[in-house]
VOTORTI-834059 format. One line per field, with one value per residue: residue number from 1; residue in one letter; chain; z, x, y of N, C-alpha, C in turn. Coordinates in steps of 0.001 Angstrom, whole numbers, plus 500000, padded with zeros to 6 digits. Each point is the difference from the previous one (the first is absolute). Layout:
<recs>
i <- c(NUM,...)
aa <- c(a,...)
ch <- c(A,...)
n.z <- c(Z,...)
n.x <- c(X,...)
n.y <- c(Y,...)
ca.z <- c(Z,...)
ca.x <- c(X,...)
ca.y <- c(Y,...)
c.z <- c(Z,...)
c.x <- c(X,...)
c.y <- c(Y,...)
</recs>
This chain:
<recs>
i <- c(1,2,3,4,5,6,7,8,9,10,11,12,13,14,15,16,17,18,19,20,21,22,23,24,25,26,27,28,29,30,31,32,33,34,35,36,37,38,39,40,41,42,43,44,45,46,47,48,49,50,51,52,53,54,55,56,57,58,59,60,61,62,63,64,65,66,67,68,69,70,71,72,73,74,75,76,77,78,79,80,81,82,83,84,85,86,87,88,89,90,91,92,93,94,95,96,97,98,99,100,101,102,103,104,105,106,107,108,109,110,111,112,113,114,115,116,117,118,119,120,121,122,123,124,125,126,127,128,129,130,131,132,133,134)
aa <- c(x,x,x,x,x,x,x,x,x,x,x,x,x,x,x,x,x,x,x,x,x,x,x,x,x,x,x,x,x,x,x,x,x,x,x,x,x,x,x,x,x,x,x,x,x,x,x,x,x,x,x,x,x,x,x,x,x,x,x,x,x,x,x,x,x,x,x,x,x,x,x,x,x,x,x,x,x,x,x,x,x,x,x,x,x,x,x,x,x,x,x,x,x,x,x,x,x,x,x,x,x,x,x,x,x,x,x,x,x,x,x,x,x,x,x,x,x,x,x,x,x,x,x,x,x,x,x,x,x,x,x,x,x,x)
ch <- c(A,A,A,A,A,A,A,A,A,A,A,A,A,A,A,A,A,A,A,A,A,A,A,A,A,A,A,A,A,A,A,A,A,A,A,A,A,A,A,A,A,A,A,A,A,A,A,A,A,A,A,A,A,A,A,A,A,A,A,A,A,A,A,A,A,A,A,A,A,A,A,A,A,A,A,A,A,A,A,A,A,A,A,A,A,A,A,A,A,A,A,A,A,A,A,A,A,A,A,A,A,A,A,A,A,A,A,A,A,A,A,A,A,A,A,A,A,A,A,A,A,A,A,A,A,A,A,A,A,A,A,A,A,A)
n.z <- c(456134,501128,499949,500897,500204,500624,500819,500237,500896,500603,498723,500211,499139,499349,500798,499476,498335,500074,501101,499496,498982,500483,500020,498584,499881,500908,499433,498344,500014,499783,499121,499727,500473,499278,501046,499361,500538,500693,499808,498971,500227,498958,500853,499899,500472,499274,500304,500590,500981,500084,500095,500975,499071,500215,499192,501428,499509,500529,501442,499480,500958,499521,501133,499506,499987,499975,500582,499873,499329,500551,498929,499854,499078,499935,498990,499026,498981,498290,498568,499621,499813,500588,498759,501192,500412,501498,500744,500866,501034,501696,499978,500755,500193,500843,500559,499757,499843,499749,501107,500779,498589,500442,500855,500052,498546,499001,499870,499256,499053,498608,499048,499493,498612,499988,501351,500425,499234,500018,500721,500078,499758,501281,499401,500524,500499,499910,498910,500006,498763,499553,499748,500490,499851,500159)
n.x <- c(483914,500221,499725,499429,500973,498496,501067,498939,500345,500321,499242,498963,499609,500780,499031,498183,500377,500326,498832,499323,500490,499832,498987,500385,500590,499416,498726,499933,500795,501186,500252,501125,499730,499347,499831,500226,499336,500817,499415,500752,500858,500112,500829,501357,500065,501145,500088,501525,499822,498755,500365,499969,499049,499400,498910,499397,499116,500144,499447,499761,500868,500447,500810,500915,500571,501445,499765,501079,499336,499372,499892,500154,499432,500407,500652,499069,500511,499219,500641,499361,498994,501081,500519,500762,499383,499388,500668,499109,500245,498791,501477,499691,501128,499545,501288,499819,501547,499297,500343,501571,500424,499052,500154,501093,499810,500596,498442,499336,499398,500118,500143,501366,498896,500235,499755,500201,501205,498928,499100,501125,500065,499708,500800,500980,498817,499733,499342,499104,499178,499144,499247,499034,498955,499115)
n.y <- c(550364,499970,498796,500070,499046,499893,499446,499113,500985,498826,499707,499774,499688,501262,500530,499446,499976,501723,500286,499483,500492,500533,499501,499460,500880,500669,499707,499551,499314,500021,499233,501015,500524,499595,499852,498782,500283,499299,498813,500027,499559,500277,498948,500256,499018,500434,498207,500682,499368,499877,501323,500171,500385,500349,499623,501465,499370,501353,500229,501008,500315,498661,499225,499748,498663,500631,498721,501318,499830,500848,499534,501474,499934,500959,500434,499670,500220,500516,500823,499291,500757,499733,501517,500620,498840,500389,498465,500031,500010,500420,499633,499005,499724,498833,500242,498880,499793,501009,499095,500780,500509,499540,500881,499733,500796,498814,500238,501726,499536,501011,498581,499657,499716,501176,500148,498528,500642,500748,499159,499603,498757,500961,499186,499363,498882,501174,500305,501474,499597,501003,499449,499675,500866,499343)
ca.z <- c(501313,500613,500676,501384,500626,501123,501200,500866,500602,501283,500308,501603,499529,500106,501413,500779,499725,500661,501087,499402,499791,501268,501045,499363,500033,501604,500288,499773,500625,498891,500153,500974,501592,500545,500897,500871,501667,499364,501340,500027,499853,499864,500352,499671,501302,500134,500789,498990,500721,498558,498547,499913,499925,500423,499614,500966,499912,501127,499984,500420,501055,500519,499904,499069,500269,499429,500980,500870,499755,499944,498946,499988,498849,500217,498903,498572,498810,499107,499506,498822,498917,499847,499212,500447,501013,501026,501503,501173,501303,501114,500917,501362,500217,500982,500303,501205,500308,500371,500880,500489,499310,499260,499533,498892,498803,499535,498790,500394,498956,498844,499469,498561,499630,498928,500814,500776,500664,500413,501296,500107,500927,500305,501058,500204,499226,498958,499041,499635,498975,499404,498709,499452,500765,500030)
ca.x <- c(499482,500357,498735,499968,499040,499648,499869,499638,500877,499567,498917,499566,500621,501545,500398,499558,501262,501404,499831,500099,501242,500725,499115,500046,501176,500441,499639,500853,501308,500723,500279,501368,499455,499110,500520,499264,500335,499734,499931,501375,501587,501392,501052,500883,501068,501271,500556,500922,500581,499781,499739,497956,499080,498523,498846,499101,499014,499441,498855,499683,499960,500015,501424,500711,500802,501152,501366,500661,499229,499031,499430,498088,499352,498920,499168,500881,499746,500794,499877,500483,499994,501156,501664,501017,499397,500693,499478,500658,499319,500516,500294,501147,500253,500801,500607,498709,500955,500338,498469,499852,499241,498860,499312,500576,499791,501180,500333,499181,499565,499285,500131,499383,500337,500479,500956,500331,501152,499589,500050,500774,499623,501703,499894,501130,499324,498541,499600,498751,499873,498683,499488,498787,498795,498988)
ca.y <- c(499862,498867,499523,499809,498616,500097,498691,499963,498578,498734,499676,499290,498588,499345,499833,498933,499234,499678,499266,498552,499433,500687,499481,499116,500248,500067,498786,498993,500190,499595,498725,499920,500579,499054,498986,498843,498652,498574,499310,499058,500343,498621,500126,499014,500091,499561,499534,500230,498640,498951,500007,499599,500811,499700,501000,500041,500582,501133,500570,501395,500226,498987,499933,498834,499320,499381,499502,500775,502020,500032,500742,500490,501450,500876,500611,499965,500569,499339,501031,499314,500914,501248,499135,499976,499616,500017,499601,500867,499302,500140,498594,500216,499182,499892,498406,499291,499709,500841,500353,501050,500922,499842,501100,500338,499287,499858,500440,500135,501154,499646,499488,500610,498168,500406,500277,500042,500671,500918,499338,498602,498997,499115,498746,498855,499354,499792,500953,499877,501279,500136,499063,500258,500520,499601)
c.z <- c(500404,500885,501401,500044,501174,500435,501521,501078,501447,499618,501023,499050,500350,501726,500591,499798,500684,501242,500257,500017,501315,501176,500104,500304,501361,500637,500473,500051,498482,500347,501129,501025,500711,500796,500696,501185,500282,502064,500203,499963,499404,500211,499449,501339,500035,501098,499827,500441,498980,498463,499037,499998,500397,499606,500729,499982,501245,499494,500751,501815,501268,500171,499541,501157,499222,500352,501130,499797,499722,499102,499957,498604,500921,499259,498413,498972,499075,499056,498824,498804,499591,499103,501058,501267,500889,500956,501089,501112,501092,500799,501273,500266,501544,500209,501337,500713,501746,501476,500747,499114,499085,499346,498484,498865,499461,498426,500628,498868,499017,499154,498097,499242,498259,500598,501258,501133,500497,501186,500242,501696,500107,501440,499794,498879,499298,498999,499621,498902,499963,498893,499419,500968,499427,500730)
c.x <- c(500066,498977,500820,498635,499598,500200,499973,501429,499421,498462,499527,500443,501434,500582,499730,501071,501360,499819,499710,501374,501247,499641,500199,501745,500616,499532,500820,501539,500431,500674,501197,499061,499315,500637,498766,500552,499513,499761,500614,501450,500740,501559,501024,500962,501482,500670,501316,500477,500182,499285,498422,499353,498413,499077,499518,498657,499092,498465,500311,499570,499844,501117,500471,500845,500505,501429,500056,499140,498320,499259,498755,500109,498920,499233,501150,499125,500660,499405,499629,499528,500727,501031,500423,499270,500433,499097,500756,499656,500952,500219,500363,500203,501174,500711,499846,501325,500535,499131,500224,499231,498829,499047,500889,499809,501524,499395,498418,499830,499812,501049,499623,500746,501370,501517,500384,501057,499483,499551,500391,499301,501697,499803,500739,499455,498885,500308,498805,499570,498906,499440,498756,498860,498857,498213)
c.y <- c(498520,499223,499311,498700,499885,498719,499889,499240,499962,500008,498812,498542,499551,500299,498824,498811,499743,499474,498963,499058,500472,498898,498541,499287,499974,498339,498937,499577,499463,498722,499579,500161,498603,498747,498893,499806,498893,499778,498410,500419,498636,500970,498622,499831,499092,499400,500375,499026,498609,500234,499898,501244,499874,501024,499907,501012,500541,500315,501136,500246,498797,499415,498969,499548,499046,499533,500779,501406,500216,501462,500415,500927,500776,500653,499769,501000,499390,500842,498649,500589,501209,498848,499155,499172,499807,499564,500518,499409,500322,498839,500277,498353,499961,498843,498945,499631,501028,500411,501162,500845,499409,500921,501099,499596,500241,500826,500830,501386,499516,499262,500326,498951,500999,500708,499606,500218,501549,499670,498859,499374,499093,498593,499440,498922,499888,501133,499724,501226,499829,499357,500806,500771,499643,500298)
</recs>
């Protein structure tokens, strides 16, 4: 004869547990996910004219001036607790050269410091990449 073990299963313990840990879990975000925003922008700006580079340090929704272009961040991120870290930032930049179209931006979207051939910033004389979010 064969014995038959009586177990209890979902007692209220191993539920309060799994919810718990469920709860716990939806919470918190995992490290990739997590994105700082910063209320700085560093940018690099390529004279191609003379060969000159310039570290330009942005404040978040305030406009830059640079020679011929007027630079604003609007918003940045920066994954830095991710492997694979990634700054990102919404630029627009306009050319001051340009007075019929002022209202036009020569550049107007998101910026990425791991890709920047995915939104290229095209200009006769300048080049500009993403550096840092802060």
């Amino acid at each position: 004869m064969q014995l038959k073990k009586n177990i209890k299963v979902g007692s209220k313990l191993n539920l309060f547990l799994l919810i718990y840990l469920l709860i716990i879990f939806l919470t918190f975000k995992t490290s990739a996910e997590i994105n700082l925003d910063g209320d700085n922008t560093d940018i690099k700006i390529l004279d191609k004219i003379s060969s000159k580079n310039e570290l330009i340090k942005l404040l978040n929704n305030k406009e830059f001036i640079y020679k011929d272009l007027a630079i604003k961040s609007i918003k940045c991120t920066d994954s830095k607790l991710d492997d694979n870290p990634e700054v990102k930032a919404y630029i627009q930049v306009k050319d001051l050269t340009k007075k019929d179209r002022n209202n036009v931006f020569v550049f107007n979207g998101w910026m990425f410091s791991s890709s920047p051939s995915i939104a290229p910033f095209d200009h006769p004389v300048y080049d500009i990449w993403l550096v840092r979010c802060y």
